[in-house]
C-alpha positions as CSV (number, residue, x, y, z in Angstrom):
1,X,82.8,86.5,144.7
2,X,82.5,89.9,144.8
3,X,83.4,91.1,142.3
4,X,82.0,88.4,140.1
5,X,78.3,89.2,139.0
6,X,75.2,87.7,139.6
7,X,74.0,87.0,136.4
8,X,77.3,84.9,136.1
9,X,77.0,83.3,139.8
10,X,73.6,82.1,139.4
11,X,75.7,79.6,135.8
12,X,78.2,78.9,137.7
13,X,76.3,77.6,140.8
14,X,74.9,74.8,138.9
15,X,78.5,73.8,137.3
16,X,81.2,74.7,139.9
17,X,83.2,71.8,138.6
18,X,83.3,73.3,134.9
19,X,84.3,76.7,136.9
20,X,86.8,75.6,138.6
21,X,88.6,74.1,136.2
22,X,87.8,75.8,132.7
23,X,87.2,78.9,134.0
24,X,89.7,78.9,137.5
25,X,86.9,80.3,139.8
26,X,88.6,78.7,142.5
27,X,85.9,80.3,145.1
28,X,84.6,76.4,144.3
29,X,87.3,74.5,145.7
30,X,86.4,72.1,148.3
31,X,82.5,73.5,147.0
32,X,80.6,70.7,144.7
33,X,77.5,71.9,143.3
34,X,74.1,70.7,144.7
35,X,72.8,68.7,142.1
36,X,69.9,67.4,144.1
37,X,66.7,68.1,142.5
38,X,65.0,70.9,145.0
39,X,68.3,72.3,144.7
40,X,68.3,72.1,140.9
41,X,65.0,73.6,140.9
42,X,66.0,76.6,142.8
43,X,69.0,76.8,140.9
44,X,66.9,77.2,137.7
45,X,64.8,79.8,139.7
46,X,68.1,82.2,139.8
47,X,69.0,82.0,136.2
48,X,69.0,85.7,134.4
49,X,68.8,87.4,138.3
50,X,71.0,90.5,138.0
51,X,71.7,93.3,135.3
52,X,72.2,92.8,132.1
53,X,75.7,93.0,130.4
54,X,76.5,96.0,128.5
55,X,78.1,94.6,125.6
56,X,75.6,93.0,123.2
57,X,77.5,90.1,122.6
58,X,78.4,89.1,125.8
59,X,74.5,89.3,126.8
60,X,73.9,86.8,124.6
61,X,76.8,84.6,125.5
62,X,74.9,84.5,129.2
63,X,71.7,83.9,127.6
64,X,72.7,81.5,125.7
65,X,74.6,79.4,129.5
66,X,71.3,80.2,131.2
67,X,68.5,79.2,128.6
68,X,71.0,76.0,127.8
69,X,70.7,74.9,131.9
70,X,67.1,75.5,131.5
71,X,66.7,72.6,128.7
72,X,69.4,70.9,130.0
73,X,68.5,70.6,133.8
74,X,64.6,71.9,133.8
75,X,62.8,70.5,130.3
76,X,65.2,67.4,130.3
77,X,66.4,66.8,133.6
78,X,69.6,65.5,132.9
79,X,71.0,65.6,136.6
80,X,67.9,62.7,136.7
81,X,69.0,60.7,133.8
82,X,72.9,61.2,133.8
83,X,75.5,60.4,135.8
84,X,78.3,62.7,134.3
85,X,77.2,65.7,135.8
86,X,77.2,64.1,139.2
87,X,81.0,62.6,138.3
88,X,82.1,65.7,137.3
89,X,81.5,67.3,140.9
90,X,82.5,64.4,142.5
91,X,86.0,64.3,140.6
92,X,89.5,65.5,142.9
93,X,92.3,65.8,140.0
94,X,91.9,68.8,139.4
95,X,93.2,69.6,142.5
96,X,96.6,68.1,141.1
97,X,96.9,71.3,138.7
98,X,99.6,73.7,140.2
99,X,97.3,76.9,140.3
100,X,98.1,77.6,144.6
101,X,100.8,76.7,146.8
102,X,100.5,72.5,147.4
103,X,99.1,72.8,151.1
104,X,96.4,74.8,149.8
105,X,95.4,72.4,147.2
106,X,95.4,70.2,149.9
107,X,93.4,71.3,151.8
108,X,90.7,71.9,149.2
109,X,91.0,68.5,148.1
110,X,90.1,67.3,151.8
111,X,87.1,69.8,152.1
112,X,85.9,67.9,148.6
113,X,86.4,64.7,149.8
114,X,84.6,65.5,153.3
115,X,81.5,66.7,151.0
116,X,81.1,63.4,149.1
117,X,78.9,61.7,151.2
118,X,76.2,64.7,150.6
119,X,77.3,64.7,147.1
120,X,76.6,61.6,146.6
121,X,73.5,61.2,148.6
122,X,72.0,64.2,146.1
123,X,73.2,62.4,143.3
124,X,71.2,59.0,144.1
125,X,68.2,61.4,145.1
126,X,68.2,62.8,141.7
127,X,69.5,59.5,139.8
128,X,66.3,57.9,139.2
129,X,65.4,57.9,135.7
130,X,69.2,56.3,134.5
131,X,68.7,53.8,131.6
132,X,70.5,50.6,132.0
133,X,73.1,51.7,128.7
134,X,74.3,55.1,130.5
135,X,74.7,53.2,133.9
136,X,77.0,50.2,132.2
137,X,78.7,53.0,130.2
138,X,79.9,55.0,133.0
139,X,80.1,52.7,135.7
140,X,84.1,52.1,135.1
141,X,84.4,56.0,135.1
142,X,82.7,55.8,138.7
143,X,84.2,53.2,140.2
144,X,87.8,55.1,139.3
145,X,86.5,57.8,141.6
146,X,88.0,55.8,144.2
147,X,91.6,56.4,143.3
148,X,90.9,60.2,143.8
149,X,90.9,59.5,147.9
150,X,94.7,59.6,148.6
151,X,96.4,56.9,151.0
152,X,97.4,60.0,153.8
153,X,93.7,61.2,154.0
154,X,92.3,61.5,157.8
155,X,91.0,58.1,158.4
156,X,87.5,59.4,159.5
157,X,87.3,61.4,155.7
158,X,88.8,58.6,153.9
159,X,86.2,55.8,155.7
160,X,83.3,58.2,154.8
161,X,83.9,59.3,151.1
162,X,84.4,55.7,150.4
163,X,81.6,54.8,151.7
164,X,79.8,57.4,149.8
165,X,81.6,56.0,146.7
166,X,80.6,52.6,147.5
167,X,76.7,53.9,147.6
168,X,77.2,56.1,144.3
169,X,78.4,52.9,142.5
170,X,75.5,50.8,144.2
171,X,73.1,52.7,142.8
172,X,74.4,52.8,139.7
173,X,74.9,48.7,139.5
174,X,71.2,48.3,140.2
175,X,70.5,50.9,137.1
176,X,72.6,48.8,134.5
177,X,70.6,46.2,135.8
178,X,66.9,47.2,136.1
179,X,66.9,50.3,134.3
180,X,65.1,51.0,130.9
181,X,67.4,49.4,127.6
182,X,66.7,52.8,125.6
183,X,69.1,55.8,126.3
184,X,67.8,57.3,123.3
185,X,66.9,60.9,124.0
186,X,64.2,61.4,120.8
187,X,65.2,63.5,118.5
188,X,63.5,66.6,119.7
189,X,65.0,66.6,122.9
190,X,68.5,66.1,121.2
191,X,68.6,69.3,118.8
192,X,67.0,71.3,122.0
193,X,70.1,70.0,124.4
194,X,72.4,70.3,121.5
195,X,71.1,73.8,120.0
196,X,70.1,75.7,122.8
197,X,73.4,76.7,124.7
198,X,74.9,77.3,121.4
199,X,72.2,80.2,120.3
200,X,71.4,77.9,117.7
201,X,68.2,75.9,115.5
202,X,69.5,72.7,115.2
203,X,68.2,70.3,112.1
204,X,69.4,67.2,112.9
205,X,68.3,65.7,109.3
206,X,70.5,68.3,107.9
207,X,73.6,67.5,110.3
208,X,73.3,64.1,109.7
209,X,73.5,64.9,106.0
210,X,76.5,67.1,106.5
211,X,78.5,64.2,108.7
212,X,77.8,61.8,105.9
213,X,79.2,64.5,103.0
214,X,81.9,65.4,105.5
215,X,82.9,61.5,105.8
216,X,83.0,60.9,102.4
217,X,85.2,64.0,101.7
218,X,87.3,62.9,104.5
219,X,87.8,59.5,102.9
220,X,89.2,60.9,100.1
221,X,91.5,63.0,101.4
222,X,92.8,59.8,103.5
223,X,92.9,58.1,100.1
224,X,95.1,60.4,98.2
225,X,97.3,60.4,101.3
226,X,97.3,56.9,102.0
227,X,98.3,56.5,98.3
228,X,101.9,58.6,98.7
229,X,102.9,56.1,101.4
230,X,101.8,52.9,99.9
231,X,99.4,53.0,96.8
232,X,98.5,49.2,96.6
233,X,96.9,48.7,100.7
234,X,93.5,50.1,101.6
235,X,93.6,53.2,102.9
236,X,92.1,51.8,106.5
237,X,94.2,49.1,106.7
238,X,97.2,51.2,106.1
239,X,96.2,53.5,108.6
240,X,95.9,50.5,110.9
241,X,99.5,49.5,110.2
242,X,101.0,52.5,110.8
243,X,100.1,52.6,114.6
244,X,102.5,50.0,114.9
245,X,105.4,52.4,114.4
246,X,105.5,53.9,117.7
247,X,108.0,54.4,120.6
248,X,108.3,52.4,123.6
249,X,107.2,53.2,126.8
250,X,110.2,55.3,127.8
251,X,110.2,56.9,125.2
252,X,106.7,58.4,124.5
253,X,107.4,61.9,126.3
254,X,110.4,62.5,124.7
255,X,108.3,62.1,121.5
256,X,105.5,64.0,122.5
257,X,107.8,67.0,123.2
258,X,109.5,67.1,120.2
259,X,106.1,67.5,118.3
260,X,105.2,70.1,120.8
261,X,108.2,72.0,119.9
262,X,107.6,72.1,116.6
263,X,103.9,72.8,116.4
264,X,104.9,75.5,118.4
265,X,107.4,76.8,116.5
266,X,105.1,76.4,113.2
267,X,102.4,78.0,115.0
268,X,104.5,80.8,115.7
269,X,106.6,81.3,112.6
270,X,103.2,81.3,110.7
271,X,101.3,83.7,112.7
272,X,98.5,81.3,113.0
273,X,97.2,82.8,116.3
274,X,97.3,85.7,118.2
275,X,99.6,84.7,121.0
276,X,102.3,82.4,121.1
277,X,103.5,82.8,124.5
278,X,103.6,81.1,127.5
279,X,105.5,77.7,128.3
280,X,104.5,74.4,127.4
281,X,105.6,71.6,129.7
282,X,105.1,68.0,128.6
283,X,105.0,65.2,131.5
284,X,103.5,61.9,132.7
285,X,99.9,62.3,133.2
286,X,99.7,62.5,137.7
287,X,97.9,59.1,138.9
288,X,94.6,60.4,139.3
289,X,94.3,61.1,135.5
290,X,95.1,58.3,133.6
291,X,92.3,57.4,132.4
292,X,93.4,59.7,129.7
293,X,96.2,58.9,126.9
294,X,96.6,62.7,126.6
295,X,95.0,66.0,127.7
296,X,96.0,69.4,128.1
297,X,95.5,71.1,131.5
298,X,95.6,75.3,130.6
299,X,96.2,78.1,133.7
300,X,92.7,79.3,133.7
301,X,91.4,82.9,132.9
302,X,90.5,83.9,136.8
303,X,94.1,81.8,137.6
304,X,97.8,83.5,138.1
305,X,99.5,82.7,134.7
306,X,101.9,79.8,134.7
307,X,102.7,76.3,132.9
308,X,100.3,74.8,130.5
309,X,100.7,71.2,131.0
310,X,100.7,68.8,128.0
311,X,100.4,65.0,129.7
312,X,100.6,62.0,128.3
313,X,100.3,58.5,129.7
314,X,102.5,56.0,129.0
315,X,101.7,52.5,129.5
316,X,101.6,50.4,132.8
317,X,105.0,48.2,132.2
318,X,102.6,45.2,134.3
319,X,99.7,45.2,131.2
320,X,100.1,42.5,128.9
321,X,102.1,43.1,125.4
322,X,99.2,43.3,123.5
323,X,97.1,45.9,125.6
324,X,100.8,48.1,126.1
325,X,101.2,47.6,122.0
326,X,97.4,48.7,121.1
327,X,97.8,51.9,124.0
328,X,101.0,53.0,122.4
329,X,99.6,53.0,119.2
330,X,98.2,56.3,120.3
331,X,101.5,57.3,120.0
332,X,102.5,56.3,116.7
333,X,104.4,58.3,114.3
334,X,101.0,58.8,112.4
335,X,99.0,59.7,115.4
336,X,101.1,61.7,118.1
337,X,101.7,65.0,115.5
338,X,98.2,65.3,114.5
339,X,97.4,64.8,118.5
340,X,100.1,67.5,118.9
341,X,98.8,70.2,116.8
342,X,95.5,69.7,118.9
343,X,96.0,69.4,122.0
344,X,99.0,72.8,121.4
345,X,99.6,74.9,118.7
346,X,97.7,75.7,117.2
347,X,94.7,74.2,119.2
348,X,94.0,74.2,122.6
349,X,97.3,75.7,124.1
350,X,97.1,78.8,121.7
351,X,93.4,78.8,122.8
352,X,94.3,79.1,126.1
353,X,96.6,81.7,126.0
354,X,93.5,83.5,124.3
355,X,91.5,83.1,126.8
356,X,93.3,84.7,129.2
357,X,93.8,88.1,127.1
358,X,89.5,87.7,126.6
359,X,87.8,90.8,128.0
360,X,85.0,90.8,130.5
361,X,83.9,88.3,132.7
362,X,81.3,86.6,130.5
363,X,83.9,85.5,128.1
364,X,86.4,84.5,130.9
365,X,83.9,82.3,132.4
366,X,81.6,80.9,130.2
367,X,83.3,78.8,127.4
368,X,81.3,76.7,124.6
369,X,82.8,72.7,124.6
370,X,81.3,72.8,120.8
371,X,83.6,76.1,120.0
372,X,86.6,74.8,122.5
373,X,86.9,71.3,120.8
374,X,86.1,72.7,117.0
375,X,88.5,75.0,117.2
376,X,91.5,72.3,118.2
377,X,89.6,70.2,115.8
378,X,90.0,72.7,112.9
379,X,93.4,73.4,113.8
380,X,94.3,70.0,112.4
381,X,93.4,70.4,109.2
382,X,94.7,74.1,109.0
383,X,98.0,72.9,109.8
384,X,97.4,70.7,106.7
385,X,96.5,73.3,105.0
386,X,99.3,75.6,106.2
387,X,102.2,73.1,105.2
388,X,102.9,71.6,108.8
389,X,103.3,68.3,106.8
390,X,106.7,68.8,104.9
391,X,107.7,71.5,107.4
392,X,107.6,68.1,110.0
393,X,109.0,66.0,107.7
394,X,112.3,68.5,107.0
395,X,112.4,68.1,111.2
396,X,111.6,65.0,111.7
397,X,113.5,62.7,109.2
398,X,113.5,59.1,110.0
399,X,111.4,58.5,107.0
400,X,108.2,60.7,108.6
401,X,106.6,62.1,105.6
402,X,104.0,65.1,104.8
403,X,101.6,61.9,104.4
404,X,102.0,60.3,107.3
405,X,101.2,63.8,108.9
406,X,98.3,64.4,106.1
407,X,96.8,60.5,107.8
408,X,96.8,61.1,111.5
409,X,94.7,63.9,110.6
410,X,92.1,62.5,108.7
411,X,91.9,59.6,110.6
412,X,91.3,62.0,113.7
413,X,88.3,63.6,111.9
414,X,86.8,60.5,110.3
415,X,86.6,59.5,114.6
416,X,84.9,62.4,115.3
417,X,82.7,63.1,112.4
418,X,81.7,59.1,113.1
419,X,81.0,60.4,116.6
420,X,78.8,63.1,114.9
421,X,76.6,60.4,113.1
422,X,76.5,57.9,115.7
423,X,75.2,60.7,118.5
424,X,72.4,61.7,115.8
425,X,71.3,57.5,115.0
426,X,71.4,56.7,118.8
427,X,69.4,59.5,119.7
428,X,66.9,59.4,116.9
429,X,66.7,55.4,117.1
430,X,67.8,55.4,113.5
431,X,70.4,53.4,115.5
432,X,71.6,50.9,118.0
433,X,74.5,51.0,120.3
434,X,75.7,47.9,117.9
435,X,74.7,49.6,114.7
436,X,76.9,52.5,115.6
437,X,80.2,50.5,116.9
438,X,79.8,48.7,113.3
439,X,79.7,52.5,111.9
440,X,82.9,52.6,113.7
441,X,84.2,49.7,112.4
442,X,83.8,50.5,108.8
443,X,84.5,54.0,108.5
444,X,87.5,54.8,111.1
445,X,90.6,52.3,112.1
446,X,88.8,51.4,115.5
447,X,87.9,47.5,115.6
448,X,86.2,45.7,118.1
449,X,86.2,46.5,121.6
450,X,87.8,50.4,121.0
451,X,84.9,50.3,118.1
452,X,82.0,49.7,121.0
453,X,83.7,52.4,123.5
454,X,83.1,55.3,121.2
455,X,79.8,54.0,120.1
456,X,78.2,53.4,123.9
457,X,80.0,57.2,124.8
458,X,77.0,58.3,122.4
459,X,74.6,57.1,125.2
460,X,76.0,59.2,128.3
461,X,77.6,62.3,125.7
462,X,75.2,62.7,123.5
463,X,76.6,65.9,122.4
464,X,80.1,64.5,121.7
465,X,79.8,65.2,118.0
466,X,80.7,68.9,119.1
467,X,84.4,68.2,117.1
468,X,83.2,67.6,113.9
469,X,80.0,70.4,114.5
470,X,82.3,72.8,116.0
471,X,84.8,72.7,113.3
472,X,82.1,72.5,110.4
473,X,80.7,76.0,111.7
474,X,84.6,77.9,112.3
475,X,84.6,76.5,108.5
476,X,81.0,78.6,107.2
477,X,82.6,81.4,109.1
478,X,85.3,81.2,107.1
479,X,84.1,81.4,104.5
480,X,82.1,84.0,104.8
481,X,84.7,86.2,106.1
482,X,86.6,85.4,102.7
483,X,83.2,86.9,100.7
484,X,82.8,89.7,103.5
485,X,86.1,90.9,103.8
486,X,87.5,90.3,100.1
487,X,90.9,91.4,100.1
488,X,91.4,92.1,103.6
489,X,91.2,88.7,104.2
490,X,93.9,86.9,106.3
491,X,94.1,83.8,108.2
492,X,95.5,85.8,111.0
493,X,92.9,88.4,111.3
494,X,90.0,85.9,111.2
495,X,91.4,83.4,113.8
496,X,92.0,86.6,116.6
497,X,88.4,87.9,115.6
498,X,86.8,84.8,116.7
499,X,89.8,84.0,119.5
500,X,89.1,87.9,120.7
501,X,85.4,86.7,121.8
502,X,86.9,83.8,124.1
503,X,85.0,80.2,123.8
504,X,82.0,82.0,122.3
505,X,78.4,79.8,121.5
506,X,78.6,78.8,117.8
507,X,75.4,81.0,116.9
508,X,77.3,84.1,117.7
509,X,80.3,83.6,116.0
510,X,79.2,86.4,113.8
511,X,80.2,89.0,115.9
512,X,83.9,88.2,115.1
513,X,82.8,89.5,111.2
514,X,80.9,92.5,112.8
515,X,84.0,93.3,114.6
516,X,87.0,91.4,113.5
């Protein structure tokens, strides 16, 4: 690393997984973090070592990453409390991307799976304060580690990791049942985990109050859609309907590469962002990631350019035909363009491209989740905006409509603005795990057992309404760059402003009116 600097190092030593992958610093392969808690601690002790960046906005980019780890990992101990951090250095797949020649990869992979057993035996030296909630949450995320271990690994590698495995999900078997029933952060400790990272204050009276205005504006838009296609069903049980119009199981990439081709194209005929280059290939999620029903896997910053991967996961053809019917409902006519314009153009694929034209290190490295996922958030409803709706509907024929479209979008964002709201009540105790799933139930098309997922995800994310937040604050921005920049306003000028400053925290997106 040397040419990487130190101030940067000392981040990145405590989330080599997140820079690895995000980021491409692929000095980490085969390298999990130490997330043991002397190590932790002398992590901690490193943070701001090393000269300060000359760029004023990239100086507070790193303070904000350092004085984030500090609440994160030193006032709240996270690494004591939650598993995911612990998963995330644990996890292979990434090694599936194809950023080096196979054999490398390979090899990297091994190195990884030869370090378990001291991963894991940090993890269960730091894992002592997990509540019984998170542990049950995440304990179907850990036992899938397993299928990370390939069939052709060295016996005496293969026999240890899984052993290792075995002891990580041990431990967390005894948490779900003796640990504490609360996962509930407090309130304080929320808006600090929440806040800090992003440069920000965070009220969480006020956020709440803005989920519950953004919900209700969100319902209406879903209404007046909703009322296009079918003007006598409720609007949620219409949107529940529509799932059923989906492809079948061989036929789910085809779909999901048509809409890539045309949010693409859109994206591109509409100057939306600043580059629409590069090549977008859409496949079957690899084996070790389908867990997922889509993701996008970008060539990172620090990475030799090459294919974005847009995967999808079909079905397995041995599930029963209710479980393959409710997974390809993902799919749906509804549902797969509004994932589309997310997951490429112009969300996270154009965002990706960005990123690689971002200058400096900081902004190479160290990318906000909040901005990352508002910005493919926002994209959404900016292709509403922008007329993606009867531009698909002129490509699409088959009785697709600008409503259909206009749905899958707000159903999207009354998901994550419910995520938002049930983070907030979990974490406050305003309310239960139950009291959130029926929060789900009654404000988004999710139903029973899909309902409870997103609600227990509050426990072990608590910060997973970063969509919603994300996308309300590219939104202010917005419109302030309307009042500041009156006439010189464009939609292309503000979107490469804030795209020029990489993944920034959501407290300094100011800089992109300062400098856009």
């Amino acid at each position: 690393m040397e040419d990487f600097p130190a101030r940067l190092r000392a981040i990145t030593d405590l989330r080599s997984a997140s820079a690895r992958e995000m980021a491409g610093r692929h000095e980490y392969d085969g390298a999990p973090a130490d997330l043991s808690p002397d190590a932790v601690a002398a992590g901690l002790r490193r943070l701001g070592a090393g000269e300060r960046f000359a760029d004023a906005h990239d100086e507070a980019h790193a303070a904000a990453a350092e004085a984030g780890l500090r609440v994160e990992l030193g006032e709240l101990a996270q690494h004591r409390s939650n598993p995911l951090p612990h998963l995330d250095e644990l996890e292979v797949s990434g090694y599936d991307k194809p950023y080096a020649p196979a054999e490398e990869r390979a090899a990297a992979r091994l190195r990884h799976l030869a370090a378990w057993p001291d991963v894991v035996d940090n993890a269960v030296a730091a894992l002592d304060r997990v509540s019984a909630p998170v542990a049950e949450a995440l304990l179907g995320a850990a036992r899938g580690l397993a299928a990370g271990v390939p069939d052709d690994t060295p016996e005496d590698v293969r026999r240890a990791a899984l052993a290792a495995h075995g002891r990580f999900t041990a431990h967390l078997e005894a948490a779900a049942r003796d640990g504490a029933p609360d996962a509930g952060l407090g309130g304080a400790a929320l808006a600090r985990l929440m806040g800090t990272g992003e440069a920000l204050e965070v009220d969480l009276g006020r956020l709440a109050e803005r989920a519950d205005a953004e919900r209700d504006r969100l319902r209406a838009r879903l209404a007046e859609s909703a009322a296009r296609i079918d003007p006598d069903r409720p609007p949620l049980d219409l949107a529940r309907d529509l799932g059923s119009d989906h492809p079948d199981t061989g036929g789910v990439v085809a779909e999901a590469r048509a809409w890539t081709e045309r949010a693409i194209a859109f994206t591109r005929e509409r100057g939306l962002v600043p580059y629409s280059d590069g090549e977008c290939t859409v496949d079957v999620t690899p084996e070790s990631l389908r867990w997922s029903t889509a993701m996008l896997m970008w060539p990172a910053p620090a990475e030799a350019d090459g294919p974005t991967f847009y995967f999808v996961t079909p079905p397995d053809p041995a599930w029963p035909a209710d479980e393959v019917d409710a997974w390809l409902s993902v799919f749906s006519a509804t549902t797969l363009p509004a994932i589309s314009v997310h997951e490429v153009a112009p969300g996270h694929f154009s965002h990706g491209r960005a990123l690689r034209r971002a200058r400096g290190p900081v902004r190479r490295t160290l990318m906000s989740p909040s901005f990352i996922e508002g910005w493919a958030h926002y994209a959404e409803e900016l292709c509403v905006d922008e007329g993606f709706g009867p531009y698909a509907e002129r490509a699409a024929g088959g009785g697709f409509t600008a409503a259909h479209f206009e749905v899958g979008v707000w159903v999207e964002a009354l998901i994550r603005v419910t995520r938002l709201a049930a983070a907030i009540g979990v974490h406050t105790g305003a309310m239960t795990v139950a009291d959130a799933a029926r929060r789900f139930a009654a404000d988004t098309p999710l139903t029973g057992a899909a309902a409870l997922s997103e609600a227990r995800r509050a426990t072990f994310d608590p910060t997973y309404g970063r969509y919603t937040w994300g996308k309300l604050e590219i939104l202010d921005l917005r419109a302030r760059a309307r009042a500041q920049w009156g006439a010189g306003y464009t939609t292309a000028r503000f979107h490469r402003a804030m795209l020029d400053l990489g993944a920034p925290p959501l407290g300094l997106l100011g800089t992109a009116l300062d400098r856009g």
